[in-house]
Every structure is written in C-alpha cells, then in structure tokens.
N, C-alpha and C positions, 0 to 999 in steps of 0.2 A: 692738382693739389693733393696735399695727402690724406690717406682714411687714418681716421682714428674711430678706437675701440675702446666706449666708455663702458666701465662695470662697476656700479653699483649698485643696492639692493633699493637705497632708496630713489625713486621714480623722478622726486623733484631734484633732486638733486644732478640726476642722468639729464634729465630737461634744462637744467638750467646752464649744465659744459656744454651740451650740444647744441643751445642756440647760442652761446659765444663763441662756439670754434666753424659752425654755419656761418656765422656773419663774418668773419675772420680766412671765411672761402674755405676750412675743409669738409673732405665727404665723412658726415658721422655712423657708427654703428654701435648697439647697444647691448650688453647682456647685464641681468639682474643677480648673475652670481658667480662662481666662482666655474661651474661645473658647464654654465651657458659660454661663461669665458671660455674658454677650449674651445666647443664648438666652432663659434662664432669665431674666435681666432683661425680654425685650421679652414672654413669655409671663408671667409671674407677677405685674407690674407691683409691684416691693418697695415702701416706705417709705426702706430705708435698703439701701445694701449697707457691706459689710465685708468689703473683698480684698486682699490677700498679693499683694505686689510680687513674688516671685519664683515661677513655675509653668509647668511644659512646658507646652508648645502651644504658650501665648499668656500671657504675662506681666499681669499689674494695672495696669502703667502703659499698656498697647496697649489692653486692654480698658477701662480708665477714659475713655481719651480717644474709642472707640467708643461705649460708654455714652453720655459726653455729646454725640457727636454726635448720637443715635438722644433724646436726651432732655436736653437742655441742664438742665433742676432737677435731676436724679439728685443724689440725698444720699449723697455716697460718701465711705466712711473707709478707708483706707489700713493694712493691718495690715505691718508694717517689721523685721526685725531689727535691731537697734545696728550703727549702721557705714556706713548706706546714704543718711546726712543727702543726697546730690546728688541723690538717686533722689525721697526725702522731697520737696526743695523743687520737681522736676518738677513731682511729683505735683500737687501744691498749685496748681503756675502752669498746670495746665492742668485744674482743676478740682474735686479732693480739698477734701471740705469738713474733713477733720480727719485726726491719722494716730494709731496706737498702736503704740509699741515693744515687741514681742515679747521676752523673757515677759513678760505683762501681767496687771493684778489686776481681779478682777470688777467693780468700781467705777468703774476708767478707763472700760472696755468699755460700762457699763450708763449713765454721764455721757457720754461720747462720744453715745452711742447717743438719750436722753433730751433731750440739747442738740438735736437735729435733729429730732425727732416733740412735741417741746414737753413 
C-alpha cells in the first residue's frame, strides 16, 4: 500500500489523517513543519504527501516548491483553511496536485488521496 507523508504543525490533527489512512491500509509518516517536510520527504521517499499551508519554520507553500525541486513527480495535496483561495491557486501554479479545505471529511481525504496512487 502506499506511504503517505502527513505535515502538520498541529499534533492532533497529524493523529487524527494518520489513523484514517492506517485503518484504510496505508503506511503513514509525519513531519511537523515545513523544513521536517523535506527531510522526511527525501528520507522516506512517500507516495503522496499531505501539508498545511500555514507552519513555523517553514510554511507548505516554501516546502512544496523545495519538494518539487528535489523531485519534480512529488504528489502533493495542499491541506488550506477557508479564506486562503490566493495561497490555494499558488500552490497549485507551482505544483500542488490537489488541495482540501480544512475542516475536512474522511472521503475528501481518502478520494483526494486514491486519485493519486490509483
């Protein structure tokens, strides 16, 4: 099954995608920021990641466009509060394969997620 690579700063929120995509059978991994993303990206090699535009250190959109330097296919979705549409279509123009508006329901997450590993 596939790895995915959750990043977010908040804890509960990393706990609560990785026991729906654990019970849903993939292998999870986690960084808390934008600068642990990379890391953990170039060490883990994911399938998919899934990161939070807003995070000290280093923000999702600085790490997404590192990301894709370091790996131009990187499959990255974009997790967004409401409000941040300029942020959203960044993301997207410099290479976000898809985004979800926080709060978000298990189904978006798991079709997001399934659109991209097939």
């Amino acid at each position: 099954m596939a790895k995915i690579l959750i990043v977010d700063d908040a804890e509960f929120l990393r706990v609560r995608i990785s026991k729906m995509l654990t019970a849903d059978g993939y292998e999870v991994v986690e960084a808390e920021n934008g600068a642990r993303a990379i890391e953990t990206y170039k060490s883990a090699s994911p399938d998919v990641v899934l990161m939070d535009i807003t995070m000290p250190e280093m923000d999702g959109l600085t790490a997404l466009k590192e990301i894709r330097a370091i790996d131009p296919k990187a499959q990255i979705v974009m997790l967004t509060a409401l409000g941040q549409e300029s942020v959203v279509l960044e993301a997207i123009k410099s290479g976000a394969r898809d985004f979800i508006v926080k709060p978000f329901e298990r189904e978006r997450v798991l079709g997001a997620i399934n659109k991209l590993v097939g």
